[in-house]
VEXKOLVO-861252 format. One record per residue (C-alpha): x, y, z; residue in three letters. Coordinates in pm, 1 decimal. Example, Ala and Ser with C-alpha at 12.3 -4.5 7.8 and 13.67 -1.06 7.14 Angstrom:
<atom x="1230.0" y="-450.0" z="780.0" residu="ala"/>
<atom x="1367.0" y="-106.0" z="714.0" residu="ser"/>
***
This chain:
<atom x="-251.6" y="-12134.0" z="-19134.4" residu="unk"/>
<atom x="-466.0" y="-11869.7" z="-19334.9" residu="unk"/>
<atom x="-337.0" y="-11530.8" z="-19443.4" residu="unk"/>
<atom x="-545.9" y="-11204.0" z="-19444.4" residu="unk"/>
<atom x="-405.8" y="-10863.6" z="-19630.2" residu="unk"/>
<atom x="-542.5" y="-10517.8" z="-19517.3" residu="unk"/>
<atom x="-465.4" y="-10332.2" z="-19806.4" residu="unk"/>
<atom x="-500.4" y="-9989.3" z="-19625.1" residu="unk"/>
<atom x="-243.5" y="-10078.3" z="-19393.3" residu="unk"/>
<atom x="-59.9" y="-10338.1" z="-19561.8" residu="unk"/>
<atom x="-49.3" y="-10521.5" z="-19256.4" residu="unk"/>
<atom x="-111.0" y="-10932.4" z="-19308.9" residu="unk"/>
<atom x="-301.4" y="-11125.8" z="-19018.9" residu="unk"/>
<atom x="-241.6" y="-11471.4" z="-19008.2" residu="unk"/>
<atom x="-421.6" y="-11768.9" z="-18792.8" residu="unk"/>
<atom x="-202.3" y="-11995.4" z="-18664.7" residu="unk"/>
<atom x="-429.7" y="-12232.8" z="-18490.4" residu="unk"/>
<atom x="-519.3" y="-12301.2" z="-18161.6" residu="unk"/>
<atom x="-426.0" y="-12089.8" z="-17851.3" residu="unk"/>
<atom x="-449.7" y="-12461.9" z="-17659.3" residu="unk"/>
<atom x="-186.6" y="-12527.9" z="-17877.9" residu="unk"/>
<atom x="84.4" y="-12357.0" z="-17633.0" residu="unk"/>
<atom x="27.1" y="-12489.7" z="-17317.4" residu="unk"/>
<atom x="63.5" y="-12197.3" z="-17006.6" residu="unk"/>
<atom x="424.1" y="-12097.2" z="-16952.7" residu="unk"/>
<atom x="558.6" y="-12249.2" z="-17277.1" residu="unk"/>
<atom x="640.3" y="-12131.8" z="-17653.3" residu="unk"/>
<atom x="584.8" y="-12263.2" z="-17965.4" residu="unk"/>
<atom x="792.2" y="-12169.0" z="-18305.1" residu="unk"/>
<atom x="564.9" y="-12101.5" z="-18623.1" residu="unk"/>
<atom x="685.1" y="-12094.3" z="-18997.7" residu="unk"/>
<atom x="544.8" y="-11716.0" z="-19094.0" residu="unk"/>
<atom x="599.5" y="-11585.7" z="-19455.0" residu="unk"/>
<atom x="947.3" y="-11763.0" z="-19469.4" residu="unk"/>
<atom x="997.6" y="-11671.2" z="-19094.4" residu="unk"/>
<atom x="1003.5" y="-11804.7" z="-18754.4" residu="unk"/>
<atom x="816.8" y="-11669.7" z="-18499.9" residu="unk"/>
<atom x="796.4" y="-11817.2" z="-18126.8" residu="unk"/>
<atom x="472.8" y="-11696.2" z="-17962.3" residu="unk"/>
<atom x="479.3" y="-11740.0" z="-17580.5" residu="unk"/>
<atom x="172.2" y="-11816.0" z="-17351.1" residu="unk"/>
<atom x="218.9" y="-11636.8" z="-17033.0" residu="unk"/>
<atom x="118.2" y="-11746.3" z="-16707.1" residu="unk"/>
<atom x="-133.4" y="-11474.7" z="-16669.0" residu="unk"/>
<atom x="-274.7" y="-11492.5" z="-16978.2" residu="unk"/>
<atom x="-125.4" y="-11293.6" z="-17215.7" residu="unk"/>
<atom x="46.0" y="-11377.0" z="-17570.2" residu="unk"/>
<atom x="395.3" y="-11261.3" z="-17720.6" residu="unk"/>
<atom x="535.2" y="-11313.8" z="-18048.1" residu="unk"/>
<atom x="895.1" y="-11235.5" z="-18152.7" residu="unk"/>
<atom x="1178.9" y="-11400.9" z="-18406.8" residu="unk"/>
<atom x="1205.8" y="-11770.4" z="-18311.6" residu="unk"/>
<atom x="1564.9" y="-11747.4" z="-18363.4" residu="unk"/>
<atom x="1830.8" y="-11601.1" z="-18092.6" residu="unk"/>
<atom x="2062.6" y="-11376.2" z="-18295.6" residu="unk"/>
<atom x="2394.8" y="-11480.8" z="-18100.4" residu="unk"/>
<atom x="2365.3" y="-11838.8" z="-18190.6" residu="unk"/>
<atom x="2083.9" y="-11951.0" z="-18347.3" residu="unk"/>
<atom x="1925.4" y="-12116.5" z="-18017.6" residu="unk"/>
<atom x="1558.0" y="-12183.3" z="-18065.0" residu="unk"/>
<atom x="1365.5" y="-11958.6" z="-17841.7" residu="unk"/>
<atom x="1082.0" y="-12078.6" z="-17792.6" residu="unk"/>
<atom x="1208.0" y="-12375.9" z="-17578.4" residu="unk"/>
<atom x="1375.3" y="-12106.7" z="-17362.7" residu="unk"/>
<atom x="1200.0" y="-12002.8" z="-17034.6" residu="unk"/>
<atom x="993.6" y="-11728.5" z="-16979.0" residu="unk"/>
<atom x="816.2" y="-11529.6" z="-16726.3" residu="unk"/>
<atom x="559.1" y="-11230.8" z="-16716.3" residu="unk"/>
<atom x="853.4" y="-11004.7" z="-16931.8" residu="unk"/>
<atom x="1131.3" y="-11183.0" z="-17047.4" residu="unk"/>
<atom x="1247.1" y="-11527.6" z="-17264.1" residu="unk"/>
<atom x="1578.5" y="-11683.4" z="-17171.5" residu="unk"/>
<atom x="1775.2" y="-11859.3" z="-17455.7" residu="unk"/>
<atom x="1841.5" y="-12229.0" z="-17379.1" residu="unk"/>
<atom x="2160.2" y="-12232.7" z="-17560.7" residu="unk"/>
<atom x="2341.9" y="-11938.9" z="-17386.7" residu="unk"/>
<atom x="2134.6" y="-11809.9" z="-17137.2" residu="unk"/>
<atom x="2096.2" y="-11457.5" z="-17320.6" residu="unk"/>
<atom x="1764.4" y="-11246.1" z="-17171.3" residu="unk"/>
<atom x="1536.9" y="-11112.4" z="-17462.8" residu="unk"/>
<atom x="1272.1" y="-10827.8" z="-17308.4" residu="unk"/>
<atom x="946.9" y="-10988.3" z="-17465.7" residu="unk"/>
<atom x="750.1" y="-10694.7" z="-17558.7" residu="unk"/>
<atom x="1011.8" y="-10523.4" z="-17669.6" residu="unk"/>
<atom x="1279.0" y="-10727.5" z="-17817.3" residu="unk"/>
<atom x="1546.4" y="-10567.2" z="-17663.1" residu="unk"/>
<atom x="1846.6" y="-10817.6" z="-17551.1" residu="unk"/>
<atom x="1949.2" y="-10754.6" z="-17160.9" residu="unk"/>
<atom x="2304.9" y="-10809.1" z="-17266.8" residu="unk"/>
<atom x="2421.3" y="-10652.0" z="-17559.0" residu="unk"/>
<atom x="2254.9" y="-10885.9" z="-17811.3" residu="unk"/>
<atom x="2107.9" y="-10779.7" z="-18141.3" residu="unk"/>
<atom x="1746.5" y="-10723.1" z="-18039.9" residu="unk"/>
<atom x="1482.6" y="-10915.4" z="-18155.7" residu="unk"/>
<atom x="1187.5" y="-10860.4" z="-18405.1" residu="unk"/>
<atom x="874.7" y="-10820.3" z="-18208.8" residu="unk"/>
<atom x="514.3" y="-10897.7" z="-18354.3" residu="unk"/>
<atom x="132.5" y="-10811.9" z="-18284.3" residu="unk"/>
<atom x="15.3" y="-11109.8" z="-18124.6" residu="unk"/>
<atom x="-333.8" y="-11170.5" z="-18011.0" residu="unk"/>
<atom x="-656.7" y="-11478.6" z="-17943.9" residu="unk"/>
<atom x="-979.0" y="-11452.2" z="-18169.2" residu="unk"/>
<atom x="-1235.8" y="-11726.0" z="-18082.2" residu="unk"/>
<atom x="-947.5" y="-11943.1" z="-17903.5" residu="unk"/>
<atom x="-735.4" y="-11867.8" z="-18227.7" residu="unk"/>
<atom x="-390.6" y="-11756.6" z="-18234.4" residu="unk"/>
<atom x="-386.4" y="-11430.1" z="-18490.0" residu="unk"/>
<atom x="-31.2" y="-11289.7" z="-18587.9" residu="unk"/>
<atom x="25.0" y="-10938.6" z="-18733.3" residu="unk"/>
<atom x="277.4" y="-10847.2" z="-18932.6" residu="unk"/>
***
């Protein structure tokens, strides 16, 4: 993983490898600046990026399912919105993050 700064808008891209990496319809959890961060690979061909980490209980998100808008925690079933974070019951929401493929690379803004 490689780290860019844009000192104008102190935003920090970094490449985390391979969008083949996540196969379609699955997440994968990355280490971030201290962080987790599960990026999703949606059936039609988008990417999202949010905390890796399910605020109720810890559950690891990116084994939970997902569809075109949503992730479902695999410990307890809560429903995090995935562009927005936002839980569907009550939860803390998430952290969202700028998420998009470069040459077949995964690039992460934060």
């Amino acid at each position: 993983m490689t780290a860019t700064a844009d000192p104008e808008t102190a935003a920090t891209s970094y490449r985390l490898g391979p969008v083949t990496d996540i196969p379609v319809g699955e997440g994968r959890a990355y280490a971030v600046d201290g962080h987790q961060v599960a990026v999703f690979r949606l059936r039609r061909g988008g990417l999202r990026a949010v905390s890796a980490v399910c605020p109720h209980a810890g559950g690891p998100l990116a084994d939970g399912l997902i569809d075109a808008k949503v992730v479902i925690c695999p410990l307890h079933q809560h429903v995090y919105d995935l562009a927005t974070g936002c839980s569907t019951n009550g939860q803390p929401p998430l952290r969202v993050y700028a998420i998009h493929e470069d040459d077949g690379t995964l690039i992460l803004t934060v």
